[in-house]
Structures are given as structure tokens and as C-alpha cells.
N, C-alpha and C positions, 0 to 999 in steps of 0.2 A: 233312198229313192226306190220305186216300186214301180213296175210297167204297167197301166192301166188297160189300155186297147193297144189293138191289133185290126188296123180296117184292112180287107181283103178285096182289090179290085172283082168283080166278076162281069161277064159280057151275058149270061144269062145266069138269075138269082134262083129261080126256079130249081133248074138242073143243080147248080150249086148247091142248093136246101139239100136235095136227095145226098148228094154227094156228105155234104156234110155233118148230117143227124145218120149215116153209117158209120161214119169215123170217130166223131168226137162223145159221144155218150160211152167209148168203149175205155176212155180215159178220166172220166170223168164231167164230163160237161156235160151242162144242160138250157137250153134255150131261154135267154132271160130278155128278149126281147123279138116280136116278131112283126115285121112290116112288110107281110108278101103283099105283092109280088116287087118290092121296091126293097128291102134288106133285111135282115136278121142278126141276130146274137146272139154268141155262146158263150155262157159263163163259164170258167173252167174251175177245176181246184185252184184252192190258195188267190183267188179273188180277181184272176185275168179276166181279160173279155178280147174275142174275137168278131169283129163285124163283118159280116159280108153285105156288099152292094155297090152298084155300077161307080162308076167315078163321079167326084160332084162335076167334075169341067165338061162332064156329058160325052168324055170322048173314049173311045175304045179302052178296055180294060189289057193292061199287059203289065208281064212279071217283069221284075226290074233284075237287072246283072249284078250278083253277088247280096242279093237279097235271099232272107229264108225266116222265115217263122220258128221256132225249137219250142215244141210241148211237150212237157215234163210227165212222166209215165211213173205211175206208182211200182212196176218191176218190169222185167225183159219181157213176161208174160203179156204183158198191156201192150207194150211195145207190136211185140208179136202181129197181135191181133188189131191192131191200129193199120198198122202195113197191112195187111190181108185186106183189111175192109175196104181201104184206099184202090188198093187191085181192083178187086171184085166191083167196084164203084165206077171204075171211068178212070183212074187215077194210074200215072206211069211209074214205074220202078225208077229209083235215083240210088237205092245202095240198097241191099235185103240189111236184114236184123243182125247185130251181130256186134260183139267189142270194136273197139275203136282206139287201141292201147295209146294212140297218135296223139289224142286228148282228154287224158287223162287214163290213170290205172282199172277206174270202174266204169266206165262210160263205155255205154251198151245205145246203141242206135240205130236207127233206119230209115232213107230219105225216099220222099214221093214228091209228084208235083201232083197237083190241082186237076180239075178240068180245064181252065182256064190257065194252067201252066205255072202259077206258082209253087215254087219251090217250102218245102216244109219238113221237119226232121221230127220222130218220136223217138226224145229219149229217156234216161234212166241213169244213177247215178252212182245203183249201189243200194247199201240198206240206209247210210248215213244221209239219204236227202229225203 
């Protein structure tokens, strides 16, 4: 089995867009579908997709407890600079860059949230992933 999507509530798509064509182009992803001002899609490596747009029930967009997104970083270097853009963007600190020995020997990571508050990890896994 393989994860297909990833829908991402947002309360504004717009702001969201910005936020997200800093972040994910620095990982690989590239816009494979656009529906401003009503949603968007990033396709990522290795054939994901993440959608942003309001909720279908029409009601306020919120991050859910103990939820998180994890996008796979081709090195720590990606990593890196995935969190940085997330900053510079609107986007809050959840952990800097850095091993994670907790979860395994080569697991290198870094957590943000959203503008909208959800939670999201970039990691890396070593040279074997």
C-alpha cells in the first residue's frame, strides 16, 4: 500500500499558496494542480500529493491533536532549508533540524506548523532511503 494524498484544511488558500510554493519546491514538489482561490496541489517526489483547501463541511479549518504530515527530504541539507523557508514564511518552530536518535539511528528531522496551525515534520533517513 502507498499514500496517495494528503488534504490540508486551510481558513485562507491564498496566504496558504505563499506559504506553501516557499516550502515545498525546496524538497521537491511541484504544483500539479491549481484551483485558486478555492485549492491547490503538490505533487511531491516518489508520487505523494498534498492538497490544500477549506474543509468540504464549510466549517472552520483546524489541526487535529496528534496529527502531522512527515515529508521525506532527499538530505539533512533539504531538511535544513525546508524549516528555514517554513520560518521566514509565517510558519512556527515545533523542533529545529537535527538527529532524532529516539527514532531511529539515522533519522534527521525538523517540525513546523502551518499558518493555519498544522503540524508537519521534514525528514531524512540517511543515504539508504
Amino acid at each position: 500500500m502507498s499514500l496517495s494524498y494528503v488534504m490540508i484544511g486551510s481558513n485562507d488558500v491564498v496566504r496558504a499558496r505563499s506559504y506553501f510554493d516557499a516550502v515545498l519546491p525546496l524538497i521537491g514538489g511541484m504544483i500539479g494542480a491549481d484551483f485558486m482561490p478555492h485549492g491547490f496541489c503538490y505533487e511531491l517526489r516518489g508520487g505523494g500529493r498534498i492538497w490544500v483547501a477549506p474543509p468540504y463541511d464549510k466549517q472552520a479549518a483546524a489541526p487535529g491533536n496528534g496529527n502531522m504530515v512527515g515529508l521525506l527530504c532527499g538530505s539533512e541539507a533539504e531538511v535544513q532549508a525546508a524549516h528555514a523557508a517554513a520560518l521566514a514564511n509565517g510558519g512556527n518552530n515545533e523542533g529545529d533540524p537535527g538527529p532524532r536518535p529516539q527514532y531511529g539511528p539515522d533519522f534527521y528531522g525538523a517540525y513546523v506548523r502551518d499558518l493555519d496551525g498544522n503540524k508537519m515534520s521534514f525528514v531524512y533517513f540517511g543515504e539508504g532511503t
